[in-house]
PDB file of N, CA, C, O and CB in Angstrom:
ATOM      1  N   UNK A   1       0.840  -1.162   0.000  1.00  0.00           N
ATOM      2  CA  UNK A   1       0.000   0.000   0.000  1.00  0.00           C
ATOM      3  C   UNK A   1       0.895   1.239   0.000  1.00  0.00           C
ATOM      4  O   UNK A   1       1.725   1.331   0.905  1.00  0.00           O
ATOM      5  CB  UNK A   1      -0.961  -0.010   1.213  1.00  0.00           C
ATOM      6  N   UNK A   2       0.808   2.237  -0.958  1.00  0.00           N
ATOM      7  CA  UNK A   2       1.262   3.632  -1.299  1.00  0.00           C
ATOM      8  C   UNK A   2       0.929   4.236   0.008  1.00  0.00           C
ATOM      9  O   UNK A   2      -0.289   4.242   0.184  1.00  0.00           O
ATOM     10  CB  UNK A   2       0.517   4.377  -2.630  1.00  0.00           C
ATOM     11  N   UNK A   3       1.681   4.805   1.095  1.00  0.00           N
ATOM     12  CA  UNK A   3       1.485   5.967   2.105  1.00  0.00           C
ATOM     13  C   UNK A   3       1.963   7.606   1.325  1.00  0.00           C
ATOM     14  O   UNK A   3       3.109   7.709   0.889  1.00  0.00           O
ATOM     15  CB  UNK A   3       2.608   5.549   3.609  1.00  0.00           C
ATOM     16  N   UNK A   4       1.080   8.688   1.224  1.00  0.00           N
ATOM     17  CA  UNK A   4       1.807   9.468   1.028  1.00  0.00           C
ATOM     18  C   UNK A   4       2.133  10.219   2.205  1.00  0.00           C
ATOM     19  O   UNK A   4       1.553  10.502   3.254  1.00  0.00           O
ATOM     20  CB  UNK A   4       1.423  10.040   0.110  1.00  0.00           C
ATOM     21  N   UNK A   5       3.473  10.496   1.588  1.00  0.00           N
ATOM     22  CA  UNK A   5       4.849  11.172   2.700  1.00  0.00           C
ATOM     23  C   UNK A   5       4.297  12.365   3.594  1.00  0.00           C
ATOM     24  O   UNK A   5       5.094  12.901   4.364  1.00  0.00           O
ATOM     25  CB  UNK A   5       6.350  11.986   1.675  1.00  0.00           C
ATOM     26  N   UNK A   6       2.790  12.881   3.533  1.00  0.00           N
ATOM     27  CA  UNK A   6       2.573  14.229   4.109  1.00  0.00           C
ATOM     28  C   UNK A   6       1.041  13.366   5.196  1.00  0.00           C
ATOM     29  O   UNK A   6       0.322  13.829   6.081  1.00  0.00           O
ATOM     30  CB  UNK A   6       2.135  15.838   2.537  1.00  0.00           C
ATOM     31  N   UNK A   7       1.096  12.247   4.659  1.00  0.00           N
ATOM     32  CA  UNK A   7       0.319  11.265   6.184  1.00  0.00           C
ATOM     33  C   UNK A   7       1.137  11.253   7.344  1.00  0.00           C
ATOM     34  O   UNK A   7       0.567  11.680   8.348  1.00  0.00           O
ATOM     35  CB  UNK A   7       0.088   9.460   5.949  1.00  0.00           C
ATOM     36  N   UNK A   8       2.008  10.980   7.452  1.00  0.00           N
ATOM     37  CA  UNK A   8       3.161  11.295   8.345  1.00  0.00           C
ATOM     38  C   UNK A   8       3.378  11.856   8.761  1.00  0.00           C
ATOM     39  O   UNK A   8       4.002  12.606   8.011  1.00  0.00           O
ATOM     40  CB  UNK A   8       3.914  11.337   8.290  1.00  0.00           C
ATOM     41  N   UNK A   9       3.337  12.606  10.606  1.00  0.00           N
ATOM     42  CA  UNK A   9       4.273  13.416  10.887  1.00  0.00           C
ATOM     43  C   UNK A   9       5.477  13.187  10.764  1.00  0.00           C
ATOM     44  O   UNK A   9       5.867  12.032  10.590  1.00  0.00           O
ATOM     45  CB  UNK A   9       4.175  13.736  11.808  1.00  0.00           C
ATOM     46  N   UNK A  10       6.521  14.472  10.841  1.00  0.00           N
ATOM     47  CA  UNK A  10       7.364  14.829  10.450  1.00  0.00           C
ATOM     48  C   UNK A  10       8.757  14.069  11.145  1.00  0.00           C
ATOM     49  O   UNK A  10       9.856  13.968  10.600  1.00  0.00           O
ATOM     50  CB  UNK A  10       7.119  16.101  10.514  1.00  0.00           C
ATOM     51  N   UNK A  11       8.352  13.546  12.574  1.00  0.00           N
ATOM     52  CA  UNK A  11       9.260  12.822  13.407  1.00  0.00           C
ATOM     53  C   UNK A  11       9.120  11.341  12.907  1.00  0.00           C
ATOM     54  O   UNK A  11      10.098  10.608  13.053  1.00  0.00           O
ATOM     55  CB  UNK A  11       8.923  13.015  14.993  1.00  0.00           C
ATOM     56  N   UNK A  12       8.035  10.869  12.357  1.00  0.00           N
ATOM     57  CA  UNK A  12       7.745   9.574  11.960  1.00  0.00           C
ATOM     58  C   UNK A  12       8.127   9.007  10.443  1.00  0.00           C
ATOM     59  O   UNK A  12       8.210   7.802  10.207  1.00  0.00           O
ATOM     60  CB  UNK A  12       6.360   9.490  12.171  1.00  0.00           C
ATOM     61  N   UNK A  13       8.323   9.920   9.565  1.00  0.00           N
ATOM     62  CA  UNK A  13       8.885  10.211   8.164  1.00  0.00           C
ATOM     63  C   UNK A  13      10.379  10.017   8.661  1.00  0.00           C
ATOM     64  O   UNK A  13      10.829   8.883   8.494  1.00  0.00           O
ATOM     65  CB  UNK A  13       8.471  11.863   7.415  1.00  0.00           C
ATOM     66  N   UNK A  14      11.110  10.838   9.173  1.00  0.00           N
ATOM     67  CA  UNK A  14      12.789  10.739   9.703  1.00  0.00           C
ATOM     68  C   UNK A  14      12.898   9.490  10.381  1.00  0.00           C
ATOM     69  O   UNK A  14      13.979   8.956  10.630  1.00  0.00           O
ATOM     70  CB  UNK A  14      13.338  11.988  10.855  1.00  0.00           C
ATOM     71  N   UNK A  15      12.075   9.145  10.602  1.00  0.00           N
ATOM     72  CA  UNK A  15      12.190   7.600  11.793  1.00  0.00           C
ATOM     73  C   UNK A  15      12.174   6.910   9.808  1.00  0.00           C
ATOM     74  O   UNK A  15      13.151   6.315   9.353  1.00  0.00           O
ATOM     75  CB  UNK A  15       9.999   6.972  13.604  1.00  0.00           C
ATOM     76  N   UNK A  16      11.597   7.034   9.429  1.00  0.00           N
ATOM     77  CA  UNK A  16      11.247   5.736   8.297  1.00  0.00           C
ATOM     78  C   UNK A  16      12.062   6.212   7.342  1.00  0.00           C
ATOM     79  O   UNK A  16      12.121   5.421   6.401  1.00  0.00           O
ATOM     80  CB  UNK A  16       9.571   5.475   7.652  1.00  0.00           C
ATOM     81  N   UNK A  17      12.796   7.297   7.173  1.00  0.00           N
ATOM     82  CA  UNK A  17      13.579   7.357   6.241  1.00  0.00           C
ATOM     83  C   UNK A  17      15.261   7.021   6.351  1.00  0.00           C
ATOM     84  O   UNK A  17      16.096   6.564   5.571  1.00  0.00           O
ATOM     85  CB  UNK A  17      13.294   8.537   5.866  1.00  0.00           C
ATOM     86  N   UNK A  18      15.277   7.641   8.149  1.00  0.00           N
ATOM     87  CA  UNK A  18      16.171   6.870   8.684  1.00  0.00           C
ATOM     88  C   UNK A  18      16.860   5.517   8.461  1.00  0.00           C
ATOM     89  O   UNK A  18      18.067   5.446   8.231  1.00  0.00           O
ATOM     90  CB  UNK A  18      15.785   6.833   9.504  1.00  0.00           C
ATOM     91  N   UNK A  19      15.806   4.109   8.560  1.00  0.00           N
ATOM     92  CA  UNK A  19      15.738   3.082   8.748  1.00  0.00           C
ATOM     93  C   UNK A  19      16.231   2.709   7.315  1.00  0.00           C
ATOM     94  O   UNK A  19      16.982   1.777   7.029  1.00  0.00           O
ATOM     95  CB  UNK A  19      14.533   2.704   9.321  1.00  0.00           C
ATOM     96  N   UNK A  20      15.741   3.494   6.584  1.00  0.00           N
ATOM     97  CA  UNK A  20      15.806   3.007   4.693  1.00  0.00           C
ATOM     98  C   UNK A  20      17.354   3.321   4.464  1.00  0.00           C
ATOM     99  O   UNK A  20      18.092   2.414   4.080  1.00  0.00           O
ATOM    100  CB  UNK A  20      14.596   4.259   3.292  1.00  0.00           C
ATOM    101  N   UNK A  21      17.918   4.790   4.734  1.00  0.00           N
ATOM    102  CA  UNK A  21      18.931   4.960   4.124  1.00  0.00           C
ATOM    103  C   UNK A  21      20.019   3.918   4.889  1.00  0.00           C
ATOM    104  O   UNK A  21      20.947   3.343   4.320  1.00  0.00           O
ATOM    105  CB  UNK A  21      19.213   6.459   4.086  1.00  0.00           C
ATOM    106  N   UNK A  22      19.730   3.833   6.087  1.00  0.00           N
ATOM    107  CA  UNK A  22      20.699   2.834   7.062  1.00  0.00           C
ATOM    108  C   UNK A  22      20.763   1.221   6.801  1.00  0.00           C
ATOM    109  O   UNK A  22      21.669   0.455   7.129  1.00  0.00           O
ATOM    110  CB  UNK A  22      20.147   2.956   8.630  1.00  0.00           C
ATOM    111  N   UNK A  23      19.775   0.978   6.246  1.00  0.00           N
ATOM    112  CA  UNK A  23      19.269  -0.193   6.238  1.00  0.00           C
ATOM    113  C   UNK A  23      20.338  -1.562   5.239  1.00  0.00           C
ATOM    114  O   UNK A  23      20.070  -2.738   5.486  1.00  0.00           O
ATOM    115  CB  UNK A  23      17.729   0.180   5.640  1.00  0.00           C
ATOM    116  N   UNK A  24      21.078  -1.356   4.549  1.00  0.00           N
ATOM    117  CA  UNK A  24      22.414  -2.180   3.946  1.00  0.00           C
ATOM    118  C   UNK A  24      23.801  -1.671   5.009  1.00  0.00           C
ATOM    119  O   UNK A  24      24.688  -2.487   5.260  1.00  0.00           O
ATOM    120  CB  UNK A  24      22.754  -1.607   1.966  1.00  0.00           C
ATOM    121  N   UNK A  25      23.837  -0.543   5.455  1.00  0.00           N
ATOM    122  CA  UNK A  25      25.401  -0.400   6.618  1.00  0.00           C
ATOM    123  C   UNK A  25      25.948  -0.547   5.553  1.00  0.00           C
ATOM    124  O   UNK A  25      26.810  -1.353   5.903  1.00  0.00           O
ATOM    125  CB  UNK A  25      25.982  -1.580   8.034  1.00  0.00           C
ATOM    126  N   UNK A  26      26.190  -0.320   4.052  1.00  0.00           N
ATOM    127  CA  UNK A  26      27.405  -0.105   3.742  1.00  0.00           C
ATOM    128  C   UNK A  26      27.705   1.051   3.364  1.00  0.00           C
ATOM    129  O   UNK A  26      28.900   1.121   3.080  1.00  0.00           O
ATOM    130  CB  UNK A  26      27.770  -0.821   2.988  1.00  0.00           C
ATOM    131  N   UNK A  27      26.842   2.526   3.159  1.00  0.00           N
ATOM    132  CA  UNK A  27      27.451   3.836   2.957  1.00  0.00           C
ATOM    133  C   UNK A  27      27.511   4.603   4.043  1.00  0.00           C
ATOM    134  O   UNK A  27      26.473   4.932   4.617  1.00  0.00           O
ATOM    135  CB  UNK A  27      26.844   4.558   2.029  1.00  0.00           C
ATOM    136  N   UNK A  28      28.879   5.043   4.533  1.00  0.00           N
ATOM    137  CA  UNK A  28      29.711   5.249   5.449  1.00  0.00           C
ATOM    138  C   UNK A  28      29.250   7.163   5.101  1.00  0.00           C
ATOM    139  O   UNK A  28      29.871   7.902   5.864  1.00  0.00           O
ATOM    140  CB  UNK A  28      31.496   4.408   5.175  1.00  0.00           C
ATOM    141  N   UNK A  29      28.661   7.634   4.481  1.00  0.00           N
ATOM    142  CA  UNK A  29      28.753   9.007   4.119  1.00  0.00           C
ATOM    143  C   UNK A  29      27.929   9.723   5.193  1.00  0.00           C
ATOM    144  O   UNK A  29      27.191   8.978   5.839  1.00  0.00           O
ATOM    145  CB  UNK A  29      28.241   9.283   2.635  1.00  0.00           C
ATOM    146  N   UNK A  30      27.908  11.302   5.577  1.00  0.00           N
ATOM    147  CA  UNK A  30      26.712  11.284   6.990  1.00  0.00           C
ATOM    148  C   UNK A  30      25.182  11.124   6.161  1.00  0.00           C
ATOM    149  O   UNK A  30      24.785  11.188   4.997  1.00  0.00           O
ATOM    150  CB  UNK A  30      26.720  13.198   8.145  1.00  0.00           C
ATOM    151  N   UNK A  31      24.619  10.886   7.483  1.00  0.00           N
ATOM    152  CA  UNK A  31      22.726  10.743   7.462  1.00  0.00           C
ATOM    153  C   UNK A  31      22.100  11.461   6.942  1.00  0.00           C
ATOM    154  O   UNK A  31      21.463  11.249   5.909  1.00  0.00           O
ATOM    155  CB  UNK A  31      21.938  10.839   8.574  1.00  0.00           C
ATOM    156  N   UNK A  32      22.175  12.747   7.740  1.00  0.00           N
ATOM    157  CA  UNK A  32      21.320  13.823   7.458  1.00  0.00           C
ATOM    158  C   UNK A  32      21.125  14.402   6.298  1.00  0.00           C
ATOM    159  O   UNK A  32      20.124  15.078   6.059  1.00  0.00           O
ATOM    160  CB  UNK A  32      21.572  14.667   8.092  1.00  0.00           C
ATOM    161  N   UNK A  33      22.261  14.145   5.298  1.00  0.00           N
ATOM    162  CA  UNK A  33      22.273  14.599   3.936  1.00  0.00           C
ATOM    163  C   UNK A  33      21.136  13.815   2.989  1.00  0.00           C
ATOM    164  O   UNK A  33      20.352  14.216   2.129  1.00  0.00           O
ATOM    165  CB  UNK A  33      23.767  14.371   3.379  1.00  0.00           C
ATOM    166  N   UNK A  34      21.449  12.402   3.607  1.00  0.00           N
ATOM    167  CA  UNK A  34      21.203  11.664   2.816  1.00  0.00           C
ATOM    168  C   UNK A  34      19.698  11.242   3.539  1.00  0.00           C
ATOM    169  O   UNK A  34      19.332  10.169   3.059  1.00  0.00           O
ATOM    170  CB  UNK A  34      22.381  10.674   2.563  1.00  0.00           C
ATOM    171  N   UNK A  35      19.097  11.566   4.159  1.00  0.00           N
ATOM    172  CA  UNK A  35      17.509  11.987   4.742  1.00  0.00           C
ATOM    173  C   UNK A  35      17.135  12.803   4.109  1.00  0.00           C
ATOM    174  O   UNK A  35      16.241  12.616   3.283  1.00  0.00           O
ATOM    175  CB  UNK A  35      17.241  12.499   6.079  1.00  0.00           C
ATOM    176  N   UNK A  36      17.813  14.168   4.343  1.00  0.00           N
ATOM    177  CA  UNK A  36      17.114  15.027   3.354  1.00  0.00           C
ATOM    178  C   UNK A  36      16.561  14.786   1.968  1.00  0.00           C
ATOM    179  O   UNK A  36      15.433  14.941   1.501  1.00  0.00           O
ATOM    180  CB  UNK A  36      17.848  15.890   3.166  1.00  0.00           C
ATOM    181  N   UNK A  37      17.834  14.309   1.396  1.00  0.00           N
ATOM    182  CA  UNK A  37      17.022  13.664  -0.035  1.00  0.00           C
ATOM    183  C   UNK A  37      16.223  12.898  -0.823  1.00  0.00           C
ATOM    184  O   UNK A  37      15.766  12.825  -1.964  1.00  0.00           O
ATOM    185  CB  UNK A  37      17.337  13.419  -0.484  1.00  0.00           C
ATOM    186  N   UNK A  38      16.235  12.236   0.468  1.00  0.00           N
ATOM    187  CA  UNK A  38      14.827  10.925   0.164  1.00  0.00           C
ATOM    188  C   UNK A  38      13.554  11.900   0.728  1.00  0.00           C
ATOM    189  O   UNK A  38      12.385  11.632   0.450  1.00  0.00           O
ATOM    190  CB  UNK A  38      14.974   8.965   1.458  1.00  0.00           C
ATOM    191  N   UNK A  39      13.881  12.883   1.427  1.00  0.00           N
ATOM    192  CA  UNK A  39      12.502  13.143   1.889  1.00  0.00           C
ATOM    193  C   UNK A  39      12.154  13.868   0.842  1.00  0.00           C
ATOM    194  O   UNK A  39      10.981  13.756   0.485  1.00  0.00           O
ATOM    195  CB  UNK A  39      12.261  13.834   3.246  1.00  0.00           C
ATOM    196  N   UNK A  40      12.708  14.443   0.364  1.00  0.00           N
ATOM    197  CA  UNK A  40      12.895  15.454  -0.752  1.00  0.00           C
ATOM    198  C   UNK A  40      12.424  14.862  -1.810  1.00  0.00           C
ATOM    199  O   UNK A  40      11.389  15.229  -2.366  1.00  0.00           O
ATOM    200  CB  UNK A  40      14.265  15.928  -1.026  1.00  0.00           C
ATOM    201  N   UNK A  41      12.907  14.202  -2.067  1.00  0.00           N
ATOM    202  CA  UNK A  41      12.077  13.254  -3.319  1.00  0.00           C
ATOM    203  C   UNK A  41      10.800  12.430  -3.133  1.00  0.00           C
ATOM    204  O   UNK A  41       9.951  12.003  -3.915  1.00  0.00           O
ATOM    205  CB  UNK A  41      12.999  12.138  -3.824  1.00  0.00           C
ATOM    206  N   UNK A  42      10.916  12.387  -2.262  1.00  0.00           N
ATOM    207  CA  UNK A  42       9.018  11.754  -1.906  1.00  0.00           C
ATOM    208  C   UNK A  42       8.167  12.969  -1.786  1.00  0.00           C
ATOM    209  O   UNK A  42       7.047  13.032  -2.293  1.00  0.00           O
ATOM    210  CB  UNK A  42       8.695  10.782  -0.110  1.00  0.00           C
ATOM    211  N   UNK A  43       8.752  13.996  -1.064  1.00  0.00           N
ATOM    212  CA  UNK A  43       7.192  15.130  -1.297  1.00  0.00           C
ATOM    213  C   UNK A  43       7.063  15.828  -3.226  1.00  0.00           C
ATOM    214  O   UNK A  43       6.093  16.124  -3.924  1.00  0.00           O
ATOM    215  CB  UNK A  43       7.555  17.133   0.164  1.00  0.00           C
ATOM    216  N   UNK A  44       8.493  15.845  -3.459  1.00  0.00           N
ATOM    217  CA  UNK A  44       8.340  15.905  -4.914  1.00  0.00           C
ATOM    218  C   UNK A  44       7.948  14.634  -5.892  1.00  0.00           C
ATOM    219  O   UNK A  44       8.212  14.919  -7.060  1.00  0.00           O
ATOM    220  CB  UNK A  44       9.576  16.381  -5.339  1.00  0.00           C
ATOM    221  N   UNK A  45       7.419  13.375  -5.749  1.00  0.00           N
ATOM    222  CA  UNK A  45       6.956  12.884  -6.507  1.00  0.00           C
ATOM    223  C   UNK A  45       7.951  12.002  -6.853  1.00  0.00           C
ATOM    224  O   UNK A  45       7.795  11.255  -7.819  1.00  0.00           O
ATOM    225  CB  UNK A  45       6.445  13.616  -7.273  1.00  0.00           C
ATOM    226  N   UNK A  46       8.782  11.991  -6.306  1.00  0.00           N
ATOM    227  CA  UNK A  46      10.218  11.204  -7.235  1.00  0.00           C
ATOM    228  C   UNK A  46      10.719   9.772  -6.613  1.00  0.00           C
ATOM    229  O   UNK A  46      11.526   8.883  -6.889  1.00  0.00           O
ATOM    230  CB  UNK A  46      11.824  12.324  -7.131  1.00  0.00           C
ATOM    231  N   UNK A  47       9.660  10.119  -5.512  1.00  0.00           N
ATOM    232  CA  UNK A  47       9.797   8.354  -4.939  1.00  0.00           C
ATOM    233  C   UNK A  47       8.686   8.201  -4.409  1.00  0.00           C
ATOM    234  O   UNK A  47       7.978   9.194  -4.571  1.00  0.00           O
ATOM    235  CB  UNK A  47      10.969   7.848  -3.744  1.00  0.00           C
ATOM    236  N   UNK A  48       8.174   7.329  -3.797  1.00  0.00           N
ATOM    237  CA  UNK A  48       6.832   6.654  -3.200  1.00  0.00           C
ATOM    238  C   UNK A  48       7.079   6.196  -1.924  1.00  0.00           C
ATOM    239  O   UNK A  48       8.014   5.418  -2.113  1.00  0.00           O
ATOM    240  CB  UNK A  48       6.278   5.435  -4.006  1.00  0.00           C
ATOM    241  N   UNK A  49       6.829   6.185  -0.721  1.00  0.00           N
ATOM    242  CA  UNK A  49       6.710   5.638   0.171  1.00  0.00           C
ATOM    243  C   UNK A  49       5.638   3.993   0.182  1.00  0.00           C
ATOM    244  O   UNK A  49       4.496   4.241  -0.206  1.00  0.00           O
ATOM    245  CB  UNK A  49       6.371   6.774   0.899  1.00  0.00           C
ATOM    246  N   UNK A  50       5.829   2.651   0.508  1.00  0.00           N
ATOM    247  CA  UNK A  50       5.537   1.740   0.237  1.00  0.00           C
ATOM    248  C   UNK A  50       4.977   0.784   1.526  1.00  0.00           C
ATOM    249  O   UNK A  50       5.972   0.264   2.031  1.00  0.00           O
ATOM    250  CB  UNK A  50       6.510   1.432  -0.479  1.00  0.00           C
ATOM    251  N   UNK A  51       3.973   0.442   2.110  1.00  0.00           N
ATOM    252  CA  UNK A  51       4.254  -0.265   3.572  1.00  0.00           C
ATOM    253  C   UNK A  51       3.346  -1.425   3.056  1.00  0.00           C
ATOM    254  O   UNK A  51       2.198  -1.475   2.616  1.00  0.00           O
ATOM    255  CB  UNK A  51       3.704   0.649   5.247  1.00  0.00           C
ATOM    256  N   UNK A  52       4.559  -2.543   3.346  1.00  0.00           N
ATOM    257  CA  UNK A  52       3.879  -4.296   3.213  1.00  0.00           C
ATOM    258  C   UNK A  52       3.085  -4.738   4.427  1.00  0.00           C
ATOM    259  O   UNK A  52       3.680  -4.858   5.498  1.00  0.00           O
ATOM    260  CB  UNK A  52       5.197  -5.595   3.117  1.00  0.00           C
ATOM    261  N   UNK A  53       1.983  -4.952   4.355  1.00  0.00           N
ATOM    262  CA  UNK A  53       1.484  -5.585   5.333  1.00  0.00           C
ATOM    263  C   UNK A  53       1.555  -6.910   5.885  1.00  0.00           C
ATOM    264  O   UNK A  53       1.199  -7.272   7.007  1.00  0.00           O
ATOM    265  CB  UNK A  53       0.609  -5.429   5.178  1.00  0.00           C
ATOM    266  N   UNK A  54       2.152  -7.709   4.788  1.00  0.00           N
ATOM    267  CA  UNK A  54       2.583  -8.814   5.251  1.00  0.00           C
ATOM    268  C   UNK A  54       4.098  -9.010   6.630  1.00  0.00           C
ATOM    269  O   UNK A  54       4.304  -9.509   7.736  1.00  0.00           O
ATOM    270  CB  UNK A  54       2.844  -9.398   3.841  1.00  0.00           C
ATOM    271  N   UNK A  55       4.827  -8.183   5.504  1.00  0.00           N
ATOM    272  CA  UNK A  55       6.141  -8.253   6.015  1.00  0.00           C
ATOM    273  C   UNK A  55       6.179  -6.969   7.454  1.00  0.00           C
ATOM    274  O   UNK A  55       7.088  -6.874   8.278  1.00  0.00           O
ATOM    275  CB  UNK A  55       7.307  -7.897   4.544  1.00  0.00           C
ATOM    276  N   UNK A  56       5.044  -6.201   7.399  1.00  0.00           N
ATOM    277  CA  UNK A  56       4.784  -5.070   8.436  1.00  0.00           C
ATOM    278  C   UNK A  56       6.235  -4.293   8.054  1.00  0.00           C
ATOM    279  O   UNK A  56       6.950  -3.673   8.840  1.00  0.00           O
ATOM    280  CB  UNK A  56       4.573  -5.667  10.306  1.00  0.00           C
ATOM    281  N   UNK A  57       6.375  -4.434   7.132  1.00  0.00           N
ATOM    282  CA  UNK A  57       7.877  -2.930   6.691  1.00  0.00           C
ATOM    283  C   UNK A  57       7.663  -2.043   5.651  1.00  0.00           C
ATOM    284  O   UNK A  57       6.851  -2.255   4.750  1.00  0.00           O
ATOM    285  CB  UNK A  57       9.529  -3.521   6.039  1.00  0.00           C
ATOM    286  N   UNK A  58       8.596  -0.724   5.767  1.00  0.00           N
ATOM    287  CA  UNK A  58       8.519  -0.067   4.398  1.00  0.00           C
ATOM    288  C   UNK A  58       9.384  -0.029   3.653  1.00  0.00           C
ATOM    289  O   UNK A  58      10.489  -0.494   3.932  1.00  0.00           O
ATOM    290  CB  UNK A  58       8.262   1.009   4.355  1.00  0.00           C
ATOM    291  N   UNK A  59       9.061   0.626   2.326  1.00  0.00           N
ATOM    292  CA  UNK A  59      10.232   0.449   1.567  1.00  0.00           C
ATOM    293  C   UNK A  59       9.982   1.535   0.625  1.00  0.00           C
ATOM    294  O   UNK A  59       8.823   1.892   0.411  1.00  0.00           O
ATOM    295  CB  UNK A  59      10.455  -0.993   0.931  1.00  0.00           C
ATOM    296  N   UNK A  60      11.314   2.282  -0.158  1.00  0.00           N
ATOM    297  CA  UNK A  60      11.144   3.452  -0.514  1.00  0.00           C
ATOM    298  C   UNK A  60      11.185   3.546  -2.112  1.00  0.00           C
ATOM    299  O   UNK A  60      12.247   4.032  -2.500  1.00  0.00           O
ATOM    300  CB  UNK A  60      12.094   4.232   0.184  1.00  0.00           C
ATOM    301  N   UNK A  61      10.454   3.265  -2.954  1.00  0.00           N
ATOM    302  CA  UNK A  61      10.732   2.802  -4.355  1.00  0.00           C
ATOM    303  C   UNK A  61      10.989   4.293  -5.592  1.00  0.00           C
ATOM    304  O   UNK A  61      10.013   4.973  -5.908  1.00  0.00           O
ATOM    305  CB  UNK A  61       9.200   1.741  -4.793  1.00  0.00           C
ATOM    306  N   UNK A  62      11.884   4.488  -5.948  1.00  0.00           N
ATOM    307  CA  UNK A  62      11.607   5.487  -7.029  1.00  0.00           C
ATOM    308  C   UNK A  62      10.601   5.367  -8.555  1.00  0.00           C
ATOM    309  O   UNK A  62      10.182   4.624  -9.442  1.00  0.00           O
ATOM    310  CB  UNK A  62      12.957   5.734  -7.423  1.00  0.00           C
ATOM    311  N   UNK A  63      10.633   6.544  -8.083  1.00  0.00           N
ATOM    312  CA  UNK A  63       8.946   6.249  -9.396  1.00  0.00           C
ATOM    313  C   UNK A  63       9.634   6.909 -10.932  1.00  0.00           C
ATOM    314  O   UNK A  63      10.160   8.007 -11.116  1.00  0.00           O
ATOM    315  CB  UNK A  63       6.847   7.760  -8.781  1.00  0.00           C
ATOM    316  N   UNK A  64       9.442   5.999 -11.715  1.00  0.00           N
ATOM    317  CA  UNK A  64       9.843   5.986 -12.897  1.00  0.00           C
ATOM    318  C   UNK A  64       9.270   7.447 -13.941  1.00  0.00           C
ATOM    319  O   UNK A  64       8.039   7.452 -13.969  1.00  0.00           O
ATOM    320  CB  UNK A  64       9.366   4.550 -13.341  1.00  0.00           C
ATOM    321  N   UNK A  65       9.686   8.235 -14.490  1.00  0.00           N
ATOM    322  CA  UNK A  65       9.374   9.209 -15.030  1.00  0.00           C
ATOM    323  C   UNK A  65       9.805   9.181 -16.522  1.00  0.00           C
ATOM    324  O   UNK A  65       9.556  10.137 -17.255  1.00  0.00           O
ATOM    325  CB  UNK A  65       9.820  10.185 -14.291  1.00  0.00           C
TER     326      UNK A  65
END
């Protein structure tokens, strides 16, 4: 199921975007940059926020243009 990114408060979006960019541990670069831009791209349209109900997780898919 599609959540859009502005259902979310703003502490709960950083919690879930958090989790995404962290989520492989292998880019060593800082967070906050790299939060910003996913958030950034989900209120602009450029990614989707995604939550499985099976698996109870999200996942952040870019949307094809």
């Amino acid at each position: 199921m599609q959540i859009p990114p502005e259902a979310l408060d703003s502490e709960t979006l950083h919690a879930v975007v958090l989790e995404f960019v962290t989520r492989d541990g292998t880019d060593h670069s800082p967070v906050e940059p790299r939060i910003e831009l996913v958030v950034t791209q989900l209120m602009n349209g450029r990614a989707e926020l995604h939550y499985d109900e099976d698996s109870k997780s999200c996942n952040i898919l870019p949307v094809s243009i």
